[in-house]
C-alpha positions as CSV (number, residue, x, y, z in Angstrom):
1,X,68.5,89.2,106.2
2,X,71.8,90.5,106.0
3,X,72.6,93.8,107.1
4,X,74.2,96.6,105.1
5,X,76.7,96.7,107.6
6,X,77.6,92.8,107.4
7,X,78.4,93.0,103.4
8,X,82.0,93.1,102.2
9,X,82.7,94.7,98.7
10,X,83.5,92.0,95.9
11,X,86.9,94.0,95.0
12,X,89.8,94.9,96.9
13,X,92.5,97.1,95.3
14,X,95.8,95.7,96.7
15,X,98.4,99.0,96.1
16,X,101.8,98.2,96.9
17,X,103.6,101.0,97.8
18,X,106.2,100.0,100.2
19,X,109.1,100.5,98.2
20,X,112.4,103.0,98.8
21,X,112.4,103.7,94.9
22,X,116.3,103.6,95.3
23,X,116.6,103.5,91.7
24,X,114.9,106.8,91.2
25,X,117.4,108.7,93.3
26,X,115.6,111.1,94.8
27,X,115.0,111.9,98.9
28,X,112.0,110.7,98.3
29,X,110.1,107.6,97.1
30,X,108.6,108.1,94.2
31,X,104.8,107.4,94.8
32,X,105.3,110.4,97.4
33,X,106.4,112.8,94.2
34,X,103.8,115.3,92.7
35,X,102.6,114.5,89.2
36,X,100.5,117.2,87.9
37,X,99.2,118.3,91.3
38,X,98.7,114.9,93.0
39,X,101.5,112.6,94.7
40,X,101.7,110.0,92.6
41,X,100.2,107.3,94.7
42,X,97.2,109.3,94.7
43,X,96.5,108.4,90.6
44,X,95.6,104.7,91.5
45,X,93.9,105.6,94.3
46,X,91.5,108.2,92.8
47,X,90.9,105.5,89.9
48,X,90.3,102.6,92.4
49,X,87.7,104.4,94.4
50,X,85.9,105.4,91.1
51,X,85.1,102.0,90.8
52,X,81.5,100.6,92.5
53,X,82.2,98.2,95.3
54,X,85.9,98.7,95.5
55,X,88.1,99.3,98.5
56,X,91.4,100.3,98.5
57,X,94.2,98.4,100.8
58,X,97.4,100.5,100.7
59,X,100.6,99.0,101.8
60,X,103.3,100.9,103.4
61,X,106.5,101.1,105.2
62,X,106.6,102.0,108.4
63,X,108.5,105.5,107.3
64,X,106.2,105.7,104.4
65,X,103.2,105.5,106.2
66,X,104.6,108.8,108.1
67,X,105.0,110.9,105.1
68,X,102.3,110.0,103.0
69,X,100.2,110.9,106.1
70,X,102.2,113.9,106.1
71,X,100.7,114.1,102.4
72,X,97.3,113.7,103.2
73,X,97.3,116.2,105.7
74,X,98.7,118.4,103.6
75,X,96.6,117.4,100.1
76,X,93.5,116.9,102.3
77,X,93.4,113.5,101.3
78,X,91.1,111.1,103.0
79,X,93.7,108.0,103.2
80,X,92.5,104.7,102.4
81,X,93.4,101.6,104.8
82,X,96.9,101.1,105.6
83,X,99.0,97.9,106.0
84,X,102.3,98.1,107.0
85,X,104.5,95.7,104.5
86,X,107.5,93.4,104.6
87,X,110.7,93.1,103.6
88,X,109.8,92.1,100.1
89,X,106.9,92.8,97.8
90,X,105.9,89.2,98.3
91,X,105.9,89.8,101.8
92,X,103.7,92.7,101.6
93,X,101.0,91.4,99.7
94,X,100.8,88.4,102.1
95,X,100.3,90.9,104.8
96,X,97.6,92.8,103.0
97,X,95.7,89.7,102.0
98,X,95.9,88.4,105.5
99,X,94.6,91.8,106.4
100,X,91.4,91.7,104.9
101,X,91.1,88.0,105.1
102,X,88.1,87.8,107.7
103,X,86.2,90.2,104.9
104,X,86.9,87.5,102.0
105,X,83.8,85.9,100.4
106,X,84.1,83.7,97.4
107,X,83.0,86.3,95.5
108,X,85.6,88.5,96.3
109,X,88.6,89.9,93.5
110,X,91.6,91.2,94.7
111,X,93.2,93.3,92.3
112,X,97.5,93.9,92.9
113,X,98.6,96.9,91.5
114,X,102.2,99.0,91.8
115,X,101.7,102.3,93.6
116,X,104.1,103.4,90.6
117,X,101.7,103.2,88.1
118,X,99.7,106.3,88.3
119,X,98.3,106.0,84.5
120,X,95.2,103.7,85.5
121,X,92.0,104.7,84.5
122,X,88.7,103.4,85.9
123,X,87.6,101.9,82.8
124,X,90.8,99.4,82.4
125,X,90.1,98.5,86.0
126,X,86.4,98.0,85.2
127,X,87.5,95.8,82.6
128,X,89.8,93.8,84.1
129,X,87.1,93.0,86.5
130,X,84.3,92.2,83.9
131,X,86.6,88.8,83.4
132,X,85.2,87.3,87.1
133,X,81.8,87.5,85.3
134,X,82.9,83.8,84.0
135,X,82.5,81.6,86.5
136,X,85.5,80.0,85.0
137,X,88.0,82.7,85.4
138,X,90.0,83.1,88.6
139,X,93.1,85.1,87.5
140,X,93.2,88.2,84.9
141,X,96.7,89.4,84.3
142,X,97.2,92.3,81.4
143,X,99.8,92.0,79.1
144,X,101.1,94.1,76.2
145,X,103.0,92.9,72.9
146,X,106.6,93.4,73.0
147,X,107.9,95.6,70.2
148,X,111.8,95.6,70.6
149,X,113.5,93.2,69.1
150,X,114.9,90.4,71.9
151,X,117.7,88.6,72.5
152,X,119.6,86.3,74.8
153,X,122.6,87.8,76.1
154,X,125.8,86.9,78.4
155,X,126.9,90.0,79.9
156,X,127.5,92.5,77.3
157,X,127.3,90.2,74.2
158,X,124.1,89.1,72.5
159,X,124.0,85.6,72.1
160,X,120.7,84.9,69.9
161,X,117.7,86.2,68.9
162,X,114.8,85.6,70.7
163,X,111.0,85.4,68.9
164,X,109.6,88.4,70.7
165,X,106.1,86.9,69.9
166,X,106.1,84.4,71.9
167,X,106.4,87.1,74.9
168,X,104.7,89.7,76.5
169,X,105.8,92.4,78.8
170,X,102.9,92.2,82.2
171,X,101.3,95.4,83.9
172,X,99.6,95.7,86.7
173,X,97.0,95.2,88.5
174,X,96.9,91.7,88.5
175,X,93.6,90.4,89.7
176,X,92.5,86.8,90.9
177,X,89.7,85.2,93.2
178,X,90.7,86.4,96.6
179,X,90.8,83.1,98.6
180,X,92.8,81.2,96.1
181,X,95.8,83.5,95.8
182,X,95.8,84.1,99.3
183,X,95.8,80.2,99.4
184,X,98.8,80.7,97.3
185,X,100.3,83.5,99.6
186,X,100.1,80.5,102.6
187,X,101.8,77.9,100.9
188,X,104.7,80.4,99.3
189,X,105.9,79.9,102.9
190,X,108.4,82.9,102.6
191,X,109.6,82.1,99.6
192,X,110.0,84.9,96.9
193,X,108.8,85.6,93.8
194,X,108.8,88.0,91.3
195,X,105.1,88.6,90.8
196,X,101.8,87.6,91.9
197,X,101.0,85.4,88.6
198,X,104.2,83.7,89.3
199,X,103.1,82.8,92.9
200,X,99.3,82.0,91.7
201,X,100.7,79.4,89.1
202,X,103.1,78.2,91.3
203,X,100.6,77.0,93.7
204,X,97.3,76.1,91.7
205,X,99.4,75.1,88.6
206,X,97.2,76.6,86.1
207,X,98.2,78.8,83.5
208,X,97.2,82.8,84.6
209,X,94.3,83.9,82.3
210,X,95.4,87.5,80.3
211,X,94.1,90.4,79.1
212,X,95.1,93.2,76.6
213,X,97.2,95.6,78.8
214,X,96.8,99.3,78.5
215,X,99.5,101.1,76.2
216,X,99.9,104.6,78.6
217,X,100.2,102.1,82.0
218,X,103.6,102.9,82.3
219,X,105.8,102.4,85.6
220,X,107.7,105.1,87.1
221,X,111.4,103.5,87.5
222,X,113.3,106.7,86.2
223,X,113.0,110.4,86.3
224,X,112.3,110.6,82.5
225,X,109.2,108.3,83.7
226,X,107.8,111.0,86.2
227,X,107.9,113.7,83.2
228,X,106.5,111.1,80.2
229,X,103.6,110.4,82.8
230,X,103.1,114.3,83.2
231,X,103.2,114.8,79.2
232,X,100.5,112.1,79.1
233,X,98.3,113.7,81.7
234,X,98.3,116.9,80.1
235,X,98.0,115.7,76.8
């Protein structure tokens, strides 16, 4: 018999929010920054813990973890477990899958998502995680159409048009059996990547299973972002 204090939840929300936001140029990062009420970390929060048999990993700095304390105190916000992160986003997620390693069953999901994307909703999440009902799934990775036209380009000057359908722009979170991308994580042995499909294909060599992305899961790079993401919310 195994006692209620000896199970693990299936899912673990990965949220990566380690990052200066330099780009954004404000004095502070920009998961810290209100949005309708709410820092902005605090969206993918409240719609990870809506979700049964979830828990929430949060990955900071070591001076983020200061002020979004700072925030909870001040939000009465009940934080959820904190990992400090490295000096990349690769890094970071290594740390926070080695974090919650001893709790990993091979049942378990983890789910990888930007703290900058504060559009989730519970029901894309439950989606995303509807996939690991097929035995034969182990990665789910939304993706959206592209509907720019593309092109190759050297500096300044476009070079050729690109077929934009054969792309697709990737959101987060990216989900995928626990133990095999932390597999992944081990053998990346430093190395960087860009995302966590890249690092899960890398190391099992299989192509990432997708999903349909959701159209409002914008990230917030750019001060128009913060005010789009506030028109949506209100709208």
């Amino acid at each position: 018999m195994v006692n209620a204090s000896d199970r693990h939840p299936r899912y673990f929300a990965v949220i990566v929010a380690a990052g200066k936001g330099t780009r954004f140029g404000a004095d502070v990062p920009k998961q810290f920054l209100p949005l309708c009420g709410k820092p902005v970390l605090c969206r993918s929060i409240d719609a990870f813990r809506a979700c049964p048999d979830t828990e929430v990993v949060l990955v900071l700095s070591d001076t983020g973890r200061d002020m979004w304390l700072d925030l909870c105190r001040l939000h009465c916000i009940d934080s959820p477990r904190i990992v400090i992160g490295g000096d990349s986003r690769s890094e970071s997620v290594h740390n926070a899958l080695r974090a919650i390693a001893p709790e990993l069953t091979t049942e378990s999901v983890v789910m990888v998502h930007d703290g900058a994307r504060p559009m989730l909703t519970p029901g894309f999440i439950s989606r995303i995680a509807r996939e690991f009902d097929r035995p034969d799934v182990d990665s789910a990775v939304p993706v959206m159409p592209l509907t720019e036209s593309l092109c190759m380009a050297d500096g300044d000057a476009a070079v050729r048009p690109v077929d934009r359908s054969l792309y697709r722009s990737v959101q987060t979170p990216q989900a995928f059996r626990a133990i095999r991308l932390l597999e992944a994580y081990d053998a990346l042995d430093g190395s960087v990547m860009s995302d966590d499909a890249s690092i899960f294909t890398a190391y099992t060599g299989r192509p990432v299973h997708t999903v349909a992305g959701l159209e409002n899961n914008i990230k917030i790079t750019h001060p128009r972002d913060l005010d789009i993401a506030g028109g949506l919310l209100r709208h």
